[in-house]
ROPAVEX-30986 format. One record per residue: residue number from 0; residue in one letter; x negated, y negated, z of N, C-alpha, C in turn. Coordinates in pm, 1 decimal. Atoms other than C-alpha are relative to their C-alpha. Layout:
N
BAFI num residuo     n_px     n_py     n_pz    ca_px    ca_py    ca_pz     c_px     c_py     c_pz
BAFI NUM       A        X        Y        Z        X        Y        Z        X        Y        Z
...
# end
This chain:
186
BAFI num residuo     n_px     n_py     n_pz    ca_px    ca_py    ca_pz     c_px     c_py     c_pz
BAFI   0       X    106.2     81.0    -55.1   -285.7   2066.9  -1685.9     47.0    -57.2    133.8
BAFI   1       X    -58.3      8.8    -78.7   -250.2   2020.9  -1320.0      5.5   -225.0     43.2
BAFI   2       X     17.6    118.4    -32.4   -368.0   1633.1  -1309.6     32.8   -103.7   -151.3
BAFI   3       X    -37.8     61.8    107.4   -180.1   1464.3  -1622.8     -8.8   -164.4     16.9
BAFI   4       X      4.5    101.8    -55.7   -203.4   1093.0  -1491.4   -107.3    -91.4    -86.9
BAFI   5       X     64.9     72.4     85.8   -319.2    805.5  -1702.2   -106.6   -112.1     96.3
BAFI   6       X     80.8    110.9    -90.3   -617.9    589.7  -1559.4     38.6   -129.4     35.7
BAFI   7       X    -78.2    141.8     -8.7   -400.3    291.5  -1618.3     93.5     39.4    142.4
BAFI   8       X   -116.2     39.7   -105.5   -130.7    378.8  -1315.3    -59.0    -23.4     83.3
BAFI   9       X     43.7     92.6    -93.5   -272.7    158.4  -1090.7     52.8   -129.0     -7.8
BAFI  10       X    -61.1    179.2     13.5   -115.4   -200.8  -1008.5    -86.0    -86.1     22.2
BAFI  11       X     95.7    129.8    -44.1   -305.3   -547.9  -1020.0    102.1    -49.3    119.5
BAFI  12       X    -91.4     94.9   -109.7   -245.1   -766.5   -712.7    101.4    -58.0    -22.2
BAFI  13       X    -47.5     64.6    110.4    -38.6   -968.4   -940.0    145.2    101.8      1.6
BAFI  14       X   -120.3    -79.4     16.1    202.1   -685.5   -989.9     88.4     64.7    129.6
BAFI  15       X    -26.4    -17.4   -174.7    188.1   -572.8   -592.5     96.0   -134.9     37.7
BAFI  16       X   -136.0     82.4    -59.5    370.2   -909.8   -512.6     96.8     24.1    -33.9
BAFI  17       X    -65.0     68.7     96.8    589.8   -921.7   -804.2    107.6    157.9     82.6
BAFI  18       X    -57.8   -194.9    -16.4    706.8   -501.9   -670.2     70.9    -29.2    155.6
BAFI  19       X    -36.3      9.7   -141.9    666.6   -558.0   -296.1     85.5   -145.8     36.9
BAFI  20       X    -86.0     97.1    -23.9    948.2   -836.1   -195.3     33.3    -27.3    133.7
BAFI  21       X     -4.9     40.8   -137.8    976.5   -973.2    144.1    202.4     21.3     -1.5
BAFI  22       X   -127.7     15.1      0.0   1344.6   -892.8    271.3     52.2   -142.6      8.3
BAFI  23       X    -40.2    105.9    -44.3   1569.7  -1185.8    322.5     53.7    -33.6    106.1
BAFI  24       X    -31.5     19.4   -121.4   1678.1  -1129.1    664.5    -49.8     42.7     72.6
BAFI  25       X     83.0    -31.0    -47.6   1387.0  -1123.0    873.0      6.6     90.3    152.2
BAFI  26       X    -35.5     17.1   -130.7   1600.4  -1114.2   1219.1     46.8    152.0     10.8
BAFI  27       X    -73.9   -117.9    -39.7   1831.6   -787.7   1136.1    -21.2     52.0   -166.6
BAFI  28       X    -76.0    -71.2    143.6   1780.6   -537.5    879.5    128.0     42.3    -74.2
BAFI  29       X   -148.1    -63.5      7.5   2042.7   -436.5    686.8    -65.5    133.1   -127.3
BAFI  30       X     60.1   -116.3    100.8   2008.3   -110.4    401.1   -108.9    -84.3    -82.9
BAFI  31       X     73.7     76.3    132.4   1847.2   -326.1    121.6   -177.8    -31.5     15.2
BAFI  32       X    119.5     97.9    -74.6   1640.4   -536.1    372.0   -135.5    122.7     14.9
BAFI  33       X    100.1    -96.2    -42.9   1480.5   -182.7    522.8    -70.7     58.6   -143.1
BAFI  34       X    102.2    -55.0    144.6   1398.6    -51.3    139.3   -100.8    -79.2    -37.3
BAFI  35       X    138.7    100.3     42.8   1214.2   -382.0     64.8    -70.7     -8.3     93.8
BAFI  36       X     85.5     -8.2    -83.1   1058.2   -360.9    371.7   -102.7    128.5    -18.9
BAFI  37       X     66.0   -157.3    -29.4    955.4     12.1    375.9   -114.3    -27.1   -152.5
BAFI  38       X    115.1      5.1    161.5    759.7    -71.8    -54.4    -90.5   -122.8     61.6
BAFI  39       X     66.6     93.3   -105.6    639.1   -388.6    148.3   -135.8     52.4     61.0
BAFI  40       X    101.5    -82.6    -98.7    420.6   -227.1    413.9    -68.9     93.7    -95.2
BAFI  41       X     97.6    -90.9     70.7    315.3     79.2    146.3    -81.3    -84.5   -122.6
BAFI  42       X    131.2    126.4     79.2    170.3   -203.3    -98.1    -86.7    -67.5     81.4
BAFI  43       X    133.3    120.4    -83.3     19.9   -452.4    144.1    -44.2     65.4    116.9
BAFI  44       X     98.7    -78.6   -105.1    -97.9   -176.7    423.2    -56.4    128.5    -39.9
BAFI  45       X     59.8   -157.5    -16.1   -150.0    138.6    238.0     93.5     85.1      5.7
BAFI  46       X    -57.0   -144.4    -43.8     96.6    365.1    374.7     54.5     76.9    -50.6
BAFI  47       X    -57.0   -125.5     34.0    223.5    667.5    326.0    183.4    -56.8    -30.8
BAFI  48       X   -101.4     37.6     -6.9    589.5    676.7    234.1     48.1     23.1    129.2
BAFI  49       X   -103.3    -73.8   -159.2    695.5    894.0    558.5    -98.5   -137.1    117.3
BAFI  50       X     66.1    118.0    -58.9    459.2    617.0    737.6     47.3   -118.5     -1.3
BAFI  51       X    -27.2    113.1     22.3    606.0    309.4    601.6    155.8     46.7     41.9
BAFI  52       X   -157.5     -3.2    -17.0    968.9    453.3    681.4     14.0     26.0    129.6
BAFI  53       X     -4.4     22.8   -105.4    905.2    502.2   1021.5   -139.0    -66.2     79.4
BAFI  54       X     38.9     79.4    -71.3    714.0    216.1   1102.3      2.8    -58.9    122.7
BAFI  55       X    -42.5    108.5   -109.4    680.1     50.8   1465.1     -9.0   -104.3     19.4
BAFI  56       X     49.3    109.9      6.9    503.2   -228.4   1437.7    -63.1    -29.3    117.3
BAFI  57       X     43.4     10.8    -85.3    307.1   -130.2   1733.9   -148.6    -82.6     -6.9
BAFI  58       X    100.7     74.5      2.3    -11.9   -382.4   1767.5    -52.6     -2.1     64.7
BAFI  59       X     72.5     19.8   -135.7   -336.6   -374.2   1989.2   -150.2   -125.5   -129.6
BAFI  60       X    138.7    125.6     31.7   -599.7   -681.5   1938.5    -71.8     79.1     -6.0
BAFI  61       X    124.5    -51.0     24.4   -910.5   -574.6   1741.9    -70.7   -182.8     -7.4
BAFI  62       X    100.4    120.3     34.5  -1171.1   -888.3   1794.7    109.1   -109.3     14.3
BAFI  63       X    -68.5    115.7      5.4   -995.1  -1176.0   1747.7    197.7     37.3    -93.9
BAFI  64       X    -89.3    -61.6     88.0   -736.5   -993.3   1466.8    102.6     60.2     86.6
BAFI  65       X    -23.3   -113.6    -54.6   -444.8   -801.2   1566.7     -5.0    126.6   -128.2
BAFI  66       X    -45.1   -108.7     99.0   -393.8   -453.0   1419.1    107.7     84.4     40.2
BAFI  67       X    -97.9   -111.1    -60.5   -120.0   -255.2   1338.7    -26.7    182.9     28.8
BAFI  68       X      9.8   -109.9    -27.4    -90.7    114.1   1481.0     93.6     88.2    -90.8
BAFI  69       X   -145.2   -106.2     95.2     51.8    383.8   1230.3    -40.4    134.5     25.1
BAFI  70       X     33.1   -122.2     11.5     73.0    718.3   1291.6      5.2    101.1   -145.8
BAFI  71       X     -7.5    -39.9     87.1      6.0    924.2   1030.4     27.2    145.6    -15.9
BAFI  72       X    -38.3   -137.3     12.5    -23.1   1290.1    910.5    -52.7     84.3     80.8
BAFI  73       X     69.1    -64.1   -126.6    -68.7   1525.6   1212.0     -5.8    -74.7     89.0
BAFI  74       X    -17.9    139.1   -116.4     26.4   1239.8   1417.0   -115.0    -60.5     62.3
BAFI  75       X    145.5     62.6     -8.0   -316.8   1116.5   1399.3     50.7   -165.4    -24.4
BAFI  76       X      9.9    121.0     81.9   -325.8    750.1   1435.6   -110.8    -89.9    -23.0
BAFI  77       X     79.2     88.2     81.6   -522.7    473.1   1268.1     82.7   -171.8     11.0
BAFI  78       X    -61.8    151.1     24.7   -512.0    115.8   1257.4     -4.8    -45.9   -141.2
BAFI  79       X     -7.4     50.1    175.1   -442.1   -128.6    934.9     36.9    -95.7     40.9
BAFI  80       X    -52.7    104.0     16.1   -421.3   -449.6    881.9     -2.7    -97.0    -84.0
BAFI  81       X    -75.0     82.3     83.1   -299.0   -736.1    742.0   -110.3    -54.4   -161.4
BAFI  82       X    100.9     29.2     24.6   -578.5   -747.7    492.2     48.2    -97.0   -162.8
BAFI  83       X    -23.0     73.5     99.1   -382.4   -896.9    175.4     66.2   -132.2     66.7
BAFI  84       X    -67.8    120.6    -74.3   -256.0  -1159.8    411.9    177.5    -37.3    -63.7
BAFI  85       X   -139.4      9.0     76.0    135.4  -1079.4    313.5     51.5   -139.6    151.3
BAFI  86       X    -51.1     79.0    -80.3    314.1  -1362.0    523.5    140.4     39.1     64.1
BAFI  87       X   -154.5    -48.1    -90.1    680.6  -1118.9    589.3    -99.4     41.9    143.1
BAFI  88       X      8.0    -66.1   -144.5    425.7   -936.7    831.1    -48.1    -41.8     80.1
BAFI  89       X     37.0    108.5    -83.7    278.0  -1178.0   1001.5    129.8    -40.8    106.0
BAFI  90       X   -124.3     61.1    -57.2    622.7  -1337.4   1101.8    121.0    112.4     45.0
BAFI  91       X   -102.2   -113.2    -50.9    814.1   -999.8   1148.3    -95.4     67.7    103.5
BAFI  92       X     65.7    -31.7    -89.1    530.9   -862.7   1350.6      6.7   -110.4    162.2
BAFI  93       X    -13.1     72.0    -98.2    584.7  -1114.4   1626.7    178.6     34.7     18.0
BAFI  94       X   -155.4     -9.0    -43.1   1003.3  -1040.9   1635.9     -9.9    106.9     39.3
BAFI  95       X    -34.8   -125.2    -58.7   1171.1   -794.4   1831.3     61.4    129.7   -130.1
BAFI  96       X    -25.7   -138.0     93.4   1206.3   -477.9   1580.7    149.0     80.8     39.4
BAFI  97       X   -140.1   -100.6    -44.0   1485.8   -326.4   1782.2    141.0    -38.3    -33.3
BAFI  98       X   -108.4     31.5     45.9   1746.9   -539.4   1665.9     68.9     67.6   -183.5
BAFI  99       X    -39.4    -46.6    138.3   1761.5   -363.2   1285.3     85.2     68.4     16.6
BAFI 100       X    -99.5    -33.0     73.4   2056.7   -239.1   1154.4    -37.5    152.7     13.0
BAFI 101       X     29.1   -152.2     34.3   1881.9     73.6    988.6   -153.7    -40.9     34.0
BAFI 102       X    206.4    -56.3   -114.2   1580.7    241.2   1179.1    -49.5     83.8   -149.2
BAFI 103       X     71.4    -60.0    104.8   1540.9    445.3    847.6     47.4     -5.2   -128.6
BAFI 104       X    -92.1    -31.5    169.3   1561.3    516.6    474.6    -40.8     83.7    -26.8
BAFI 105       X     56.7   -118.9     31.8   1529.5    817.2    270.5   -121.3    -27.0    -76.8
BAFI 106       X    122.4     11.7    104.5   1219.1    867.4     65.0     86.9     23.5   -169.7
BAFI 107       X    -77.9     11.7    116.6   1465.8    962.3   -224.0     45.9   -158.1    -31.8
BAFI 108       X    -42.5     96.4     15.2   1586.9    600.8   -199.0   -123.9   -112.7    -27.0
BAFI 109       X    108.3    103.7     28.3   1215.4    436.6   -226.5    -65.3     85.9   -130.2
BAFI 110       X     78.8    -87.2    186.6   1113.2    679.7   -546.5    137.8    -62.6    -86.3
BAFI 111       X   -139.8     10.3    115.0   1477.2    567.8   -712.4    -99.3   -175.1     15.6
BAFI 112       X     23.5    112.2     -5.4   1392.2    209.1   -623.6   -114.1    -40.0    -89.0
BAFI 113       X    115.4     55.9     90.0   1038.2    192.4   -777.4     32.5     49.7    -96.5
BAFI 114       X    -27.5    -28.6    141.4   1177.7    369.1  -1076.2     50.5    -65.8    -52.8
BAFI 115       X    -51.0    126.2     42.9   1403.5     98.3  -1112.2   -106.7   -140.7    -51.2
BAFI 116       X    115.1    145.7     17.2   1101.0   -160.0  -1100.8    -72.1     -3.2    -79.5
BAFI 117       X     95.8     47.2    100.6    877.8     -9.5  -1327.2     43.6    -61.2   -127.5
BAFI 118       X    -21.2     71.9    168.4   1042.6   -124.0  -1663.9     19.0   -189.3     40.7
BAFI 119       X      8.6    109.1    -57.1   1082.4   -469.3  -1444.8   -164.4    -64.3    -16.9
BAFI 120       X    154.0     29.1     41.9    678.1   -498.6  -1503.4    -53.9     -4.1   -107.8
BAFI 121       X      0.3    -19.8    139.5    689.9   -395.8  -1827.9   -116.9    125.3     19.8
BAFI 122       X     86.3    -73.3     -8.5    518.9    -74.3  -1759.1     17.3    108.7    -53.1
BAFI 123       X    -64.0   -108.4     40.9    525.1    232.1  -1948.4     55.2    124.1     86.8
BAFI 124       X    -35.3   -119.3   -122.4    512.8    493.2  -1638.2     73.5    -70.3     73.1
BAFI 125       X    -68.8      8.9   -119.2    671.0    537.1  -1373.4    -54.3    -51.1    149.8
BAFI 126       X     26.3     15.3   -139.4    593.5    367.0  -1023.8     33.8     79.9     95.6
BAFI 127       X    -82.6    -53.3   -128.5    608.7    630.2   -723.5   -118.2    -68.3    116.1
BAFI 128       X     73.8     35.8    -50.8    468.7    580.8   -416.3   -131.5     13.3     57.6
BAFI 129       X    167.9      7.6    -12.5    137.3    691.7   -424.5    -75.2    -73.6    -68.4
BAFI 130       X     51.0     85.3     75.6     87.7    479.5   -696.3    -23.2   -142.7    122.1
BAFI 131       X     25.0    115.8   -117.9     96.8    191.6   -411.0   -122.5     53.5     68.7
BAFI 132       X    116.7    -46.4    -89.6   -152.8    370.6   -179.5   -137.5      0.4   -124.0
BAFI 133       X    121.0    -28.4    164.8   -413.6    400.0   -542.8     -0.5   -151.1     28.2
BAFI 134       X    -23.4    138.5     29.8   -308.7     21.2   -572.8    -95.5    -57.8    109.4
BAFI 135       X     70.0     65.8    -97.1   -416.6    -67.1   -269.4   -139.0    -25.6     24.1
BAFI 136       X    130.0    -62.3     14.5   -708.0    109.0   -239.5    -90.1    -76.3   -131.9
BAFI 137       X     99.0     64.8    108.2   -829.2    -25.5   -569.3     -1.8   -201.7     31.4
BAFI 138       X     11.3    124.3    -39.7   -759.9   -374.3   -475.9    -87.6    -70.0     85.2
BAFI 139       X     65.5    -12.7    -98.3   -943.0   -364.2   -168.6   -124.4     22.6    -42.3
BAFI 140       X    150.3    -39.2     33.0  -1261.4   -222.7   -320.4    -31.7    -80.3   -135.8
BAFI 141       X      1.1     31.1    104.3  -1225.3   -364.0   -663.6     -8.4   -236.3    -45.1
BAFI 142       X     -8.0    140.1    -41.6  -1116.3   -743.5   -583.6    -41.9    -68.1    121.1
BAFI 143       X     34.3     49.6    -99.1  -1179.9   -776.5   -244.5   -166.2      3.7     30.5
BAFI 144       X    142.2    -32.0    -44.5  -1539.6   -597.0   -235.1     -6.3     57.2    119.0
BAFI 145       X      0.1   -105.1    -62.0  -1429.4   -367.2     32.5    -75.6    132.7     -2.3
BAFI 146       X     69.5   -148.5      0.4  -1641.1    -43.1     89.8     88.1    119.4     25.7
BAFI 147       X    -57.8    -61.1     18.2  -1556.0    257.1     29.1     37.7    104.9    134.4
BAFI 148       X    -47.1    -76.6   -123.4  -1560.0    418.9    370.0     61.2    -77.6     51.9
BAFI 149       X    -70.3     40.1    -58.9  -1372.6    141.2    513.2    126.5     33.9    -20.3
BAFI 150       X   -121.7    -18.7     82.8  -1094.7    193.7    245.5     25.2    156.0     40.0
BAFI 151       X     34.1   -106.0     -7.3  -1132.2    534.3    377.9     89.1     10.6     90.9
BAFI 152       X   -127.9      2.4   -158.2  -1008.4    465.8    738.5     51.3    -51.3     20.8
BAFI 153       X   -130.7     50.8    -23.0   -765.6    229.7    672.2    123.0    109.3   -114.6
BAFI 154       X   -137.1    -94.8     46.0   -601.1    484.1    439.3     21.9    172.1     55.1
BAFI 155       X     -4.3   -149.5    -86.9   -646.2    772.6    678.5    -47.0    111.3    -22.2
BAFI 156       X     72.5   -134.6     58.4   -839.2   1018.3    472.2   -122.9     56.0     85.2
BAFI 157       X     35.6    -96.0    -59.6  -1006.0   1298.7    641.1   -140.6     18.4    -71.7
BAFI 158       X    112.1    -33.6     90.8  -1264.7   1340.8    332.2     24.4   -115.7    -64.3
BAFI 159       X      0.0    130.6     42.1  -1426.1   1076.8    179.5     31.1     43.3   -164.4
BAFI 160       X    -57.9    -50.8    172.0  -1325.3   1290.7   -182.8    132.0    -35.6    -46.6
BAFI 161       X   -140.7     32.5     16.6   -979.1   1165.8   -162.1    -23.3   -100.1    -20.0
BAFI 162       X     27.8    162.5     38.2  -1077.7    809.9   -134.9    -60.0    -45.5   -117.7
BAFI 163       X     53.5     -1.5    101.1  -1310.3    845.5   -394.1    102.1     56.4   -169.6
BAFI 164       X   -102.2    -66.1     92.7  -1061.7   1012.5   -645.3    118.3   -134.9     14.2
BAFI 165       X    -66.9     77.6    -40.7   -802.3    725.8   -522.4   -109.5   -194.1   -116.6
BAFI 166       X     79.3    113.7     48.9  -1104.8    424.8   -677.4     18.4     56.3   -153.1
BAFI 167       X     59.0     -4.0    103.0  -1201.0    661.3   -973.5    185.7     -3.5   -126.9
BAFI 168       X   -101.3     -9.7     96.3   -832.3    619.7  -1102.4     -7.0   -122.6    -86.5
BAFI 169       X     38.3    118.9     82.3   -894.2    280.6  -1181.6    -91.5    -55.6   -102.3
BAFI 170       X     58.1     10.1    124.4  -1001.4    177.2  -1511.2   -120.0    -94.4     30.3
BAFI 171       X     99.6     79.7    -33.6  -1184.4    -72.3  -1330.4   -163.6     60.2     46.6
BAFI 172       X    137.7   -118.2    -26.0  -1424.7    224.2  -1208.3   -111.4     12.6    -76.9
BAFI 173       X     95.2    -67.4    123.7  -1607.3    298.1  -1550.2    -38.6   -156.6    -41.3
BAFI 174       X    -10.3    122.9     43.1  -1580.7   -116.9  -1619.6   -172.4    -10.0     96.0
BAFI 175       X    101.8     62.1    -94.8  -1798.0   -166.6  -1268.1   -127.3     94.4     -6.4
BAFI 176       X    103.8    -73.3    -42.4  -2029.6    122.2  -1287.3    -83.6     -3.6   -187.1
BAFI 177       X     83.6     15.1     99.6  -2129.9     50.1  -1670.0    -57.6   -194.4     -8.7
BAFI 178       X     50.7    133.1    -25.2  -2210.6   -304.9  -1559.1   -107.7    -23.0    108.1
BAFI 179       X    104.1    -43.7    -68.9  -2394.1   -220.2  -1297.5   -130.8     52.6    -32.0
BAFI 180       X    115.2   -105.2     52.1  -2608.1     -0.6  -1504.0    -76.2    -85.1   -124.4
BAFI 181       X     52.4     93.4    154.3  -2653.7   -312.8  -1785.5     84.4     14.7    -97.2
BAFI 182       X     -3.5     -6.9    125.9  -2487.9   -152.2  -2025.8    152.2    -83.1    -45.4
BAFI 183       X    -82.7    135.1     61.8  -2216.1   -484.6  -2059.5    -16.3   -104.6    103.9
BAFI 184       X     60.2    119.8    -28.4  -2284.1   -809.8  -1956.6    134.1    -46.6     91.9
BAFI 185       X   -102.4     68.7    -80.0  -2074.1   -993.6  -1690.0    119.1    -91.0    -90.2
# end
């Protein structure tokens, strides 16, 4: 069966803080700092892993907001922003970036890491990192009341069938659309 995946692997907001951890040395990365940074950014912006590991933290003012610039796949870029209001990126987005330690980490080192975390949640699966990008996505549409094409082009999808497949993982999906329809009561 090519899609084995339980409707449950999705994270509540709740579990997104408790995962994503603000480093402790805002000024200079060091190894540790850049891993909690790199699960950071792919919980509270979305991103991709290869996205969140070479982050710039390039920013152009939308409206009053800024947003950040990420390039993505096909070096297409897109903006994203701060929309769970995390407070590392707020305050690291204003420092100079060039002073870090390490410019990168492997992606082997952020799939070991969340494997480490999920029994930290008490979760039966495994956390990788698409499970963050699902997370997000459902958060955004689910808690926030985000639409679904917005959630669309802040997570860079090309077809709106990905995004949609990305909502319908959430158990919350079949919750909102049989409430909608009457058939359970608020």
């Amino acid at each position: 069966m090519k899609n084995k995946r339980n409707l449950e692997q999705v994270l509540n907001y709740e579990q997104i803080q408790s995962l994503c951890l603000s480093p402790t040395n805002l000024h200079c990365l060091q190894r540790h700092d850049k891993l909690l940074q790199t699960v950071l950014l792919m919980g509270y912006l979305g991103l991709r892993v290869s996205e969140a590991i070479n982050f710039s933290w390039e920013q152009i003012p939308v409206n009053d907001k800024l947003a950040f610039v990420v390039k993505g796949k096909g070096n297409k870029k897109r903006l994203v922003f701060n929309l769970l209001n995390n407070s590392y990126l707020t305050k690291k987005s204003k420092l100079d970036t060039n002073k870090d330690k390490w410019k990168t980490i492997s992606r082997v080192a952020v799939w070991n890491y969340l494997k480490r975390k999920s029994p930290q949640l008490n979760l039966t699966w495994t956390i990788t990192p698409h499970t963050l990008r699902r997370s997000f996505a459902s958060i955004l549409h689910y808690d926030l009341g985000l639409d679904s094409a917005s959630i669309q082009q802040l997570l860079g999808h090309s077809q709106f069938r990905t995004t949609e497949k990305y909502l319908k993982k959430d158990p919350r999906f079949l919750l909102t659309n049989l409430q909608r329809k009457g058939f359970l009561l608020n």
